[in-house]
Wavefront OBJ file of the C-alpha trace (Angstrom):
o trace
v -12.085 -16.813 -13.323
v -9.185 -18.265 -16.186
v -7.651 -19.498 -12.511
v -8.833 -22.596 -12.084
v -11.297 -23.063 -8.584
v -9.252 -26.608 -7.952
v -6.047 -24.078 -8.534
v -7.290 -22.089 -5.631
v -8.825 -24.803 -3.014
v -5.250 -26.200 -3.145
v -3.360 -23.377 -2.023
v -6.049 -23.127 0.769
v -5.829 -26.370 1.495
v -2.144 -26.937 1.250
v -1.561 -23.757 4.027
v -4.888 -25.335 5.779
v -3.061 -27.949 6.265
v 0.238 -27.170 7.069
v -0.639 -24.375 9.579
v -4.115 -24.958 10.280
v -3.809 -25.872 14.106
v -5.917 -24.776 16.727
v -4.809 -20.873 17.796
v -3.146 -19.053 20.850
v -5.817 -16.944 21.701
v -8.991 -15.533 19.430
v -7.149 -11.565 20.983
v -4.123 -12.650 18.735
v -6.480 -13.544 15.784
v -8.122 -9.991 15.581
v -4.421 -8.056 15.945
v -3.760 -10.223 13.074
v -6.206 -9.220 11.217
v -6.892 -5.348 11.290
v -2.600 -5.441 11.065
v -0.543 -2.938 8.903
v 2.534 -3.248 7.207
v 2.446 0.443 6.353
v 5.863 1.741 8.496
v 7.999 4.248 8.874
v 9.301 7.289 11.497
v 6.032 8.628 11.603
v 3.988 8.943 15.155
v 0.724 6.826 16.005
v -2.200 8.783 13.556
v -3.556 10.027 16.172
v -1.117 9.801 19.265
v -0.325 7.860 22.161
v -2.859 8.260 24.986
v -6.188 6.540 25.859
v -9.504 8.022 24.996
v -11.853 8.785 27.852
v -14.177 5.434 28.412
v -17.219 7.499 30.456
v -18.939 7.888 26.742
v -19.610 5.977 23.916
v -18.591 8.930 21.771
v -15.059 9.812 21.516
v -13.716 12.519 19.007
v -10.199 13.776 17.839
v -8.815 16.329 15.840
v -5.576 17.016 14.068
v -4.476 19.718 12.145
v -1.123 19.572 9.798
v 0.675 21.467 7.161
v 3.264 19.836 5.025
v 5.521 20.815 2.368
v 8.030 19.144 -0.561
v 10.389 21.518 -2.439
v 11.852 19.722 -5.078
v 15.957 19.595 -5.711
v 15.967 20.173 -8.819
v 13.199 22.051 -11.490
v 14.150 21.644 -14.713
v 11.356 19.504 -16.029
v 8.377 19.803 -13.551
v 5.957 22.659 -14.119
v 6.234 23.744 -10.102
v 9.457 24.332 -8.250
v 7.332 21.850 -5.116
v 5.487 18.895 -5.561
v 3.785 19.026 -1.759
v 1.953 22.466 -0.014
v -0.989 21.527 1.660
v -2.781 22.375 4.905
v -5.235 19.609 6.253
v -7.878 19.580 9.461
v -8.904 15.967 10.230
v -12.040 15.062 12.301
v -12.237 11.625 13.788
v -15.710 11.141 15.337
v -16.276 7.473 17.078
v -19.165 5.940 18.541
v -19.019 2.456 20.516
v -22.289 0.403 22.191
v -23.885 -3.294 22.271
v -21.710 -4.565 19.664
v -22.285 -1.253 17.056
v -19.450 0.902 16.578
v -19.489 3.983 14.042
v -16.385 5.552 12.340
v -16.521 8.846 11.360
v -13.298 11.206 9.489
v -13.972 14.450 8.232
v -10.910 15.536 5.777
v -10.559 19.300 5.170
v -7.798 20.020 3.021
v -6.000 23.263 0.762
v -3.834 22.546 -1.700
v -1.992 25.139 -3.041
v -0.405 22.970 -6.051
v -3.383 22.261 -7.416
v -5.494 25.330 -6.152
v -7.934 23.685 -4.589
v -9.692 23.250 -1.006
v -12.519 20.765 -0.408
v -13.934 19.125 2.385
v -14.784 15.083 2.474
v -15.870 12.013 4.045
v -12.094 10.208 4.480
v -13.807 7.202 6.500
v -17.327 6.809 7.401
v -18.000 2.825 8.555
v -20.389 0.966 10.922
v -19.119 -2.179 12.761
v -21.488 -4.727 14.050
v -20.143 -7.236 16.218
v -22.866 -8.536 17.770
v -22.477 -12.172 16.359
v -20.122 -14.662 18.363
v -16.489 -14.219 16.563
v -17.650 -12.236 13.671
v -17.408 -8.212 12.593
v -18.628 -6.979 9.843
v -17.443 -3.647 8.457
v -19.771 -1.567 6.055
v -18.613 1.434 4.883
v -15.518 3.579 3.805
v -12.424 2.177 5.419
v -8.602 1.231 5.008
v -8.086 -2.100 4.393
v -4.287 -3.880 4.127
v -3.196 -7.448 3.393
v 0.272 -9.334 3.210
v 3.555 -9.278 4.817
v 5.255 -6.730 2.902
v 7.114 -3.385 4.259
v 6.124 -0.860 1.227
v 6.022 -3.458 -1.229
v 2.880 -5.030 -1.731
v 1.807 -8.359 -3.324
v -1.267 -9.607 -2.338
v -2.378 -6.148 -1.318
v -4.308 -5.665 -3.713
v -6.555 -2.696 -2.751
v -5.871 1.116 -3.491
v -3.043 2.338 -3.239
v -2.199 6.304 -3.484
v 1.415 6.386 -5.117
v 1.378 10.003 -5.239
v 1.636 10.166 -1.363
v 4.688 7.567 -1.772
v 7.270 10.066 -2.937
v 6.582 13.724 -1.510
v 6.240 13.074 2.345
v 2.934 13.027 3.700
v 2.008 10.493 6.209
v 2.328 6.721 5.286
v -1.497 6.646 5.988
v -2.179 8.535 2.865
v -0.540 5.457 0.786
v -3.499 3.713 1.397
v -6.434 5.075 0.997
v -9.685 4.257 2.181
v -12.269 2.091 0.147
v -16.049 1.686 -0.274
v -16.426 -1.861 0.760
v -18.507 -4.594 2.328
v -16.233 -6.351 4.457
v -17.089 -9.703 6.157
v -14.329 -11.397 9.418
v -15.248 -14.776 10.689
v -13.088 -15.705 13.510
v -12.633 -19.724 14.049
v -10.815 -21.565 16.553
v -8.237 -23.499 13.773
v -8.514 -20.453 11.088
v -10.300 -17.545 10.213
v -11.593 -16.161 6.889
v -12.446 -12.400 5.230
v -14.285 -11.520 2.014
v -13.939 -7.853 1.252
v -16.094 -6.999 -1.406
v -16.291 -3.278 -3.373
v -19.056 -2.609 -5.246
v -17.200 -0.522 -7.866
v -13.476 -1.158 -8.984
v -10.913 1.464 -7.150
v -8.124 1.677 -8.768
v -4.746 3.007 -7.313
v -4.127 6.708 -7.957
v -1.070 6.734 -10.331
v 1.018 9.266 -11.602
v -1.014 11.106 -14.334
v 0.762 14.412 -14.752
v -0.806 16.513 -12.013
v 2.180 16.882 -9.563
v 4.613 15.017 -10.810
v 7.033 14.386 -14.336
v 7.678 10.932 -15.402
v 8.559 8.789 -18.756
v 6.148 9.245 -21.734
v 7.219 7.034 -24.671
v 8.539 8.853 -27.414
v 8.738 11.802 -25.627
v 10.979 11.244 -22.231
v 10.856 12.503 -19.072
v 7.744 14.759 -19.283
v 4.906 16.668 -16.735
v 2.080 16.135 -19.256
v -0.770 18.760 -19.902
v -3.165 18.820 -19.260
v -3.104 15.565 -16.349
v -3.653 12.007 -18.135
v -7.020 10.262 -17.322
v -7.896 6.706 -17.847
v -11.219 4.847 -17.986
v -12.462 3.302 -14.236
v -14.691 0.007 -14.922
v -17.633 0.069 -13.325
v -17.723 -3.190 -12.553
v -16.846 -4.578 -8.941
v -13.635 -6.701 -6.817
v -13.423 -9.293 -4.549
v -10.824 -10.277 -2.384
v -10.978 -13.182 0.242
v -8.284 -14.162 2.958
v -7.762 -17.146 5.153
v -5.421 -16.818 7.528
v -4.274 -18.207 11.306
v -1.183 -18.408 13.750
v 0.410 -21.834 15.324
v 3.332 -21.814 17.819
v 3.914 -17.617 16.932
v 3.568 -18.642 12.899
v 1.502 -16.308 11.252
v 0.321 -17.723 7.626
v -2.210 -16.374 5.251
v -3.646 -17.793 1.693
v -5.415 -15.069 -0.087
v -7.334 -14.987 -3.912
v -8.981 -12.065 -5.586
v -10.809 -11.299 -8.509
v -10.877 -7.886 -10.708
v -8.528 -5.883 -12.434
v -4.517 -5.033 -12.573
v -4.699 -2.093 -10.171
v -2.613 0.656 -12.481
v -3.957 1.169 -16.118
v -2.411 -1.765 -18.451
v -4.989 -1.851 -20.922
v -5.572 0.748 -24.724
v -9.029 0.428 -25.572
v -10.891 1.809 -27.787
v -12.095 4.844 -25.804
v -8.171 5.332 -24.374
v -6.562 4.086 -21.484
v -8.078 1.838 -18.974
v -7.678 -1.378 -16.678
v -7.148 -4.917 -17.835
v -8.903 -7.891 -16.078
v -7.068 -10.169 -13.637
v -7.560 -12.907 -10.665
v -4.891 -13.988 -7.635
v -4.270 -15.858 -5.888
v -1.573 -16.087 -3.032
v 0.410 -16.883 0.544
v 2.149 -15.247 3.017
v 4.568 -16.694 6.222
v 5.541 -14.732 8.818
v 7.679 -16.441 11.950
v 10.270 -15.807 14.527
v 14.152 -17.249 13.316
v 17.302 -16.215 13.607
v 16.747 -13.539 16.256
v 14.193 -11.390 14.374
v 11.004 -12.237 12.570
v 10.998 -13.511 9.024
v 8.410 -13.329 6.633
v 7.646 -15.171 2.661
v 4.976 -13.791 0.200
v 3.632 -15.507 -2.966
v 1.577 -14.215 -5.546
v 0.385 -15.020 -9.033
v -1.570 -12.478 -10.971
v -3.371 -14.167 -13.765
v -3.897 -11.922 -17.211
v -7.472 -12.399 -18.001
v -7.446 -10.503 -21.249
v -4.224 -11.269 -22.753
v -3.416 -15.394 -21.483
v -0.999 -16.312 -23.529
v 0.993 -12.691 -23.602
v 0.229 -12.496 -27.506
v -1.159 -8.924 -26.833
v 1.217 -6.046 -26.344
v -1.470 -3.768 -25.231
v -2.253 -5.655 -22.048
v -0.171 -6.496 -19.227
v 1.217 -10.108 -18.906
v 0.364 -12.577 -15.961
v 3.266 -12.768 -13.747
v 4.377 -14.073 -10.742
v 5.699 -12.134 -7.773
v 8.017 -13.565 -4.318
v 9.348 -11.701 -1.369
v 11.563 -12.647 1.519
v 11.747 -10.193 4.193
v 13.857 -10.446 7.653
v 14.085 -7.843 10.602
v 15.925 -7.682 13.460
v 16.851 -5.444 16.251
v 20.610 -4.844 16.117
v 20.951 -2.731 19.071
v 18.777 -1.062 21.622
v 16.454 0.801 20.098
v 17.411 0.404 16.834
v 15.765 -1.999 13.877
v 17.353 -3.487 10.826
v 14.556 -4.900 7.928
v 15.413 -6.265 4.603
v 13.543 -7.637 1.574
v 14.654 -9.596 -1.780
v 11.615 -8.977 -3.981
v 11.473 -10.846 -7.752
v 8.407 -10.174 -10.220
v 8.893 -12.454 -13.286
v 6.566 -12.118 -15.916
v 5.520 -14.557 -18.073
v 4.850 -15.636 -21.957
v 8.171 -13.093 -22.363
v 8.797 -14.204 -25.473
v 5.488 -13.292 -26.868
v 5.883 -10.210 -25.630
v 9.187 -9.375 -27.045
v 7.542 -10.860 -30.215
v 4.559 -8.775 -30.546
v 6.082 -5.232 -28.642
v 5.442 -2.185 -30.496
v 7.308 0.293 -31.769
v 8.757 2.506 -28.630
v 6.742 0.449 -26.001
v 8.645 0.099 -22.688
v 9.435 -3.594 -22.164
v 10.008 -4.734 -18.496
v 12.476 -7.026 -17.717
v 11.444 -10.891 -17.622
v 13.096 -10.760 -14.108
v 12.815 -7.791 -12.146
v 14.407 -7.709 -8.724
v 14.481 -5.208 -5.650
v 16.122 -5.278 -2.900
v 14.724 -2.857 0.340
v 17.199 -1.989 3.565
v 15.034 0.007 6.117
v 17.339 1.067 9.299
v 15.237 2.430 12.302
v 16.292 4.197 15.546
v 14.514 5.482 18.300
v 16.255 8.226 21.098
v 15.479 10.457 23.396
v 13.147 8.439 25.255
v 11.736 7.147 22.076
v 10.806 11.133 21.154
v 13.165 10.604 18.257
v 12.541 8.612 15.203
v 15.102 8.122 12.119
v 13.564 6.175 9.814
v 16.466 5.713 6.829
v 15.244 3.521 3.957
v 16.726 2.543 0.302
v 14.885 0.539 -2.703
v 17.565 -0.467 -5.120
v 16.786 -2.934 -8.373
v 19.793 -4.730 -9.727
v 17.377 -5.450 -12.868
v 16.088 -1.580 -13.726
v 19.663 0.013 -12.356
v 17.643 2.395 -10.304
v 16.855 3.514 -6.902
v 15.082 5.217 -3.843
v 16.429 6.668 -0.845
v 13.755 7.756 1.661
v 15.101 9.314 4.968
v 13.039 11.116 7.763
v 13.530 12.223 11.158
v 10.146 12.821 13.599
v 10.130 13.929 16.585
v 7.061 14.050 19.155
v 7.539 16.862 21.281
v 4.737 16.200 23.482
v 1.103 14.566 22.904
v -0.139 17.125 20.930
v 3.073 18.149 18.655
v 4.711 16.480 15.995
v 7.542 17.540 13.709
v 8.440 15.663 10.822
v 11.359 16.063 7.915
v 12.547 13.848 5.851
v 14.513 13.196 1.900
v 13.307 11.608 -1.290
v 16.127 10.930 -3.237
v 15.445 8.969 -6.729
v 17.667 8.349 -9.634
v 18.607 5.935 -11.945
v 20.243 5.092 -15.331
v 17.588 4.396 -18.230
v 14.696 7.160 -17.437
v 12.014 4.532 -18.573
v 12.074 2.514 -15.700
v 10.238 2.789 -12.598
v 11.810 4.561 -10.219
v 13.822 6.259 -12.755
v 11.506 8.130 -14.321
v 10.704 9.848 -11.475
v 14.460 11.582 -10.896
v 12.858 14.697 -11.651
v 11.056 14.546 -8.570
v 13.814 14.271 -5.947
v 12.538 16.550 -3.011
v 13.316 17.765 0.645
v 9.831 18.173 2.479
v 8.945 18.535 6.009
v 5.624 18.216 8.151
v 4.431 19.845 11.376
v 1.097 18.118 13.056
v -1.069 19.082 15.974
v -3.551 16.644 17.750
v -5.815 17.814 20.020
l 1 2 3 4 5 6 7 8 9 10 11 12 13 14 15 16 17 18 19 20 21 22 23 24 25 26 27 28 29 30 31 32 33 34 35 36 37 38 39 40 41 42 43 44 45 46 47 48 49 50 51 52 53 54 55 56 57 58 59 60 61 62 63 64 65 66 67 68 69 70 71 72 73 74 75 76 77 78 79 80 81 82 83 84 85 86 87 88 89 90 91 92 93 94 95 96 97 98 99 100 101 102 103 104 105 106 107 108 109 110 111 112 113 114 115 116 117 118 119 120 121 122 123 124 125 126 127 128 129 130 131 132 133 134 135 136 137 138 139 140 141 142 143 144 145 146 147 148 149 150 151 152 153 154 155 156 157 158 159 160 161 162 163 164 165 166 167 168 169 170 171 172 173 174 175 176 177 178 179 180 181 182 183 184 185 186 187 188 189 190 191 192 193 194 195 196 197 198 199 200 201 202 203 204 205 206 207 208 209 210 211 212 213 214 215 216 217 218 219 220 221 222 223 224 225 226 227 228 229 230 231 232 233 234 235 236 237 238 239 240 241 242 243 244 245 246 247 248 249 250 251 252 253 254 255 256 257 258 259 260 261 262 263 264 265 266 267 268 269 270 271 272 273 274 275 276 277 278 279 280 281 282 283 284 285 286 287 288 289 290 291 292 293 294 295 296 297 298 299 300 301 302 303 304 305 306 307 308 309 310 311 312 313 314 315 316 317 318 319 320 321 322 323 324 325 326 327 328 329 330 331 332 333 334 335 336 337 338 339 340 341 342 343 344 345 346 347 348 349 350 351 352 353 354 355 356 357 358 359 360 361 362 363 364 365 366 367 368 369 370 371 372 373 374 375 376 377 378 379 380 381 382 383 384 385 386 387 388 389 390 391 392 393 394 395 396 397 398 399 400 401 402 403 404 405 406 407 408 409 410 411 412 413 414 415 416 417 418 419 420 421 422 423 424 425 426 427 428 429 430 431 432 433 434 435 436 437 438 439
């Protein structure tokens, strides 16, 4: 790793040593660390109620259809970016310390024109060692502090699910991994290892347009495709609570998780490490919460080559509060600085999209709940001073019983230079709505 181990060892130990008091309760350590910061208006996946305890094999079933009409179809090759009906199967089986996790996935999706049937999770659990799981299998894991913006997160993430209106859950999908919780009485600790890089799924062309240098806002055909390494990540996480603080130190080895890298044989994924820390705390009447990371450039150090992403370094500060009954406030200043600019700017090729040295974001997400909390509106905006863009997602769900849920929502984008992030994807502005039944 080009970060140094001593680099490393003192963020642990700095955190260690700051937080690293002995614990509340070992309960509070495990909510801790299976927690999401995946949020929004939508239901519980799979609803409110208990499951029946009488057998150690308990089994679900939901059954959805969504859809995303876009606002506008000049550009984009469908007049929808979203038309899909999908039949999940959860199967679960629980005994002397073993549990199994089974999802079936049956989906039809009429933009692409294809239906297939897969394994969404399939892990065993084996708890059966005082204070320890570990995890084998497919599953969903999620780090850091973050409310849609992730920083030490650094597994898959499915973008395209980010801006058309399926369920959050689909923004992170599921990963092949080996995954390892020790649970101690000052801190705990979690490797998750993947035996083959996963990449996140990016936009490539397939469903939606977006800024191709030299050419503009484009919905390139047939769908870009970039090189996967076959070559394996690591991630490791040490994290605790003292007197309701929640604090994490995190490092990880791999590659930048969205193609940043022309090789020889086209388009593929540079190599990086991480490391990183996260805070999270009652003040000021809510819950506050800090996030550090530092993504090191393994391939390109020094920033000399224009081909390869920079290193960079990334802070958040996030605060939410409840500002009347039922009804949440959440905010986030996010910055993302990346460094050796001036070798970049230096060595940039002709048409290449520079980012700003500072890029900044700011997130406002406004939740209410009514009608005996039947009623979600979930009304959140992403605006960046630095890229003069921004996205305005809005939904309303509504649960009209344990089996029914209706969802509709907005994905508004826009913004002034069509090579920047969220601006590229103006094009893709849509309406969409869901309907799911769980059974």
């Amino acid at each position: 790793m080009n970060i140094r181990v001593t680099h490393i060892l003192l963020a642990f130990g700095v955190t260690l040593v700051i937080f690293g008091a002995p614990q509340n309760a070992l309960a509070e350590q495990k909510i801790h660390a299976e927690s999401t910061t995946i949020s929004g208006g939508d239901e519980d996946e799979w609803g409110d109620e208990d499951w029946e305890d009488e057998s150690p094999y308990q089994w679900r079933q939901k059954i959805s259809y969504g859809y995303a009409g876009l606002l506008h179809d000049e550009v984009n090759l469908q007049s929808f970016v979203f038309n899909e009906l999908r039949s999940n199967s959860e199967v679960t089986y629980e005994e002397d310390g073993l549990k199994v996790n089974l999802e079936l996935e049956l989906f039809a999706d009429q933009l692409i024109n294809e239906t297939e049937l897969g394994v969404y999770q399939l892990n065993f659990i084996y708890s059966g060692i005082k204070n320890t799981d570990l995890k084998i299998g497919r599953q969903v894991i999620t780090w850091g502090t973050g409310d849609l913006l992730f920083l030490n997160d650094l597994f898959s993430k499915g973008w395209s699910s980010f801006f058309n209106g399926r369920n959050d859950k689909y923004l992170k999908p599921p990963v092949d991994a080996i995954r390892l919780s020790v649970y101690r009485d000052k801190f705990n600790w979690e490797i998750a290892h993947l035996p083959k890089f996963e990449p996140d799924q990016t936009l490539t062309g397939e469903r939606y347009s977006f800024y191709l240098p030299g050419i503009g806002i484009d919905q390139p055909q047939p769908p870009i495709t970039t090189l996967t390494p076959e070559r394996p990540e690591t991630a490791v996480r040490v994290f605790g609570s003292r007197g309701g603080i929640e604090w994490a130190a995190y490092a990880y080895t791999g590659f930048f998780k969205s193609p940043s890298k022309m090789g020889a044989e086209g388009l593929t994924y540079a190599e990086m490490d991480s490391i990183g820390a996260s805070v999270r705390m009652p003040a000021f009447g809510g819950l506050l919460n800090l996030e550090y990371s530092h993504y090191e450039s393994n391939e390109d150090s020094d920033g000399s080559d224009p081909l390869i992403q920079n290193s960079q370094f990334r802070f958040l500060l996030g605060f939410e509060t409840e500002i009347a009954a039922n009804t949440s406030l959440a905010s986030q200043a996010y910055l993302e600085k990346t460094l050796d600019y001036g070798a970049l700017l230096i060595n940039a090729l002709e048409e290449q999209v520079i980012p700003e040295e500072h890029r900044t974001m700011f997130t406002v997400r406004l939740t209410n709940l009514s009608i005996q909390q039947k009623l979600v509106t979930s009304l959140m905006l992403f605006y960046s001073p630095s890229d003069e863009d921004h996205f305005l997602r809005g939904s309303l769900s509504y649960k009209y019983d344990d089996n029914w849920l209706f969802v509709g929502g907005l994905n508004f984008l826009e913004g002034k230079r069509e090579q920047t992030f969220l601006g590229q994807m103006k094009e893709n502005s849509n309406w969409y709505f869901r309907v799911e039944y769980s059974f």
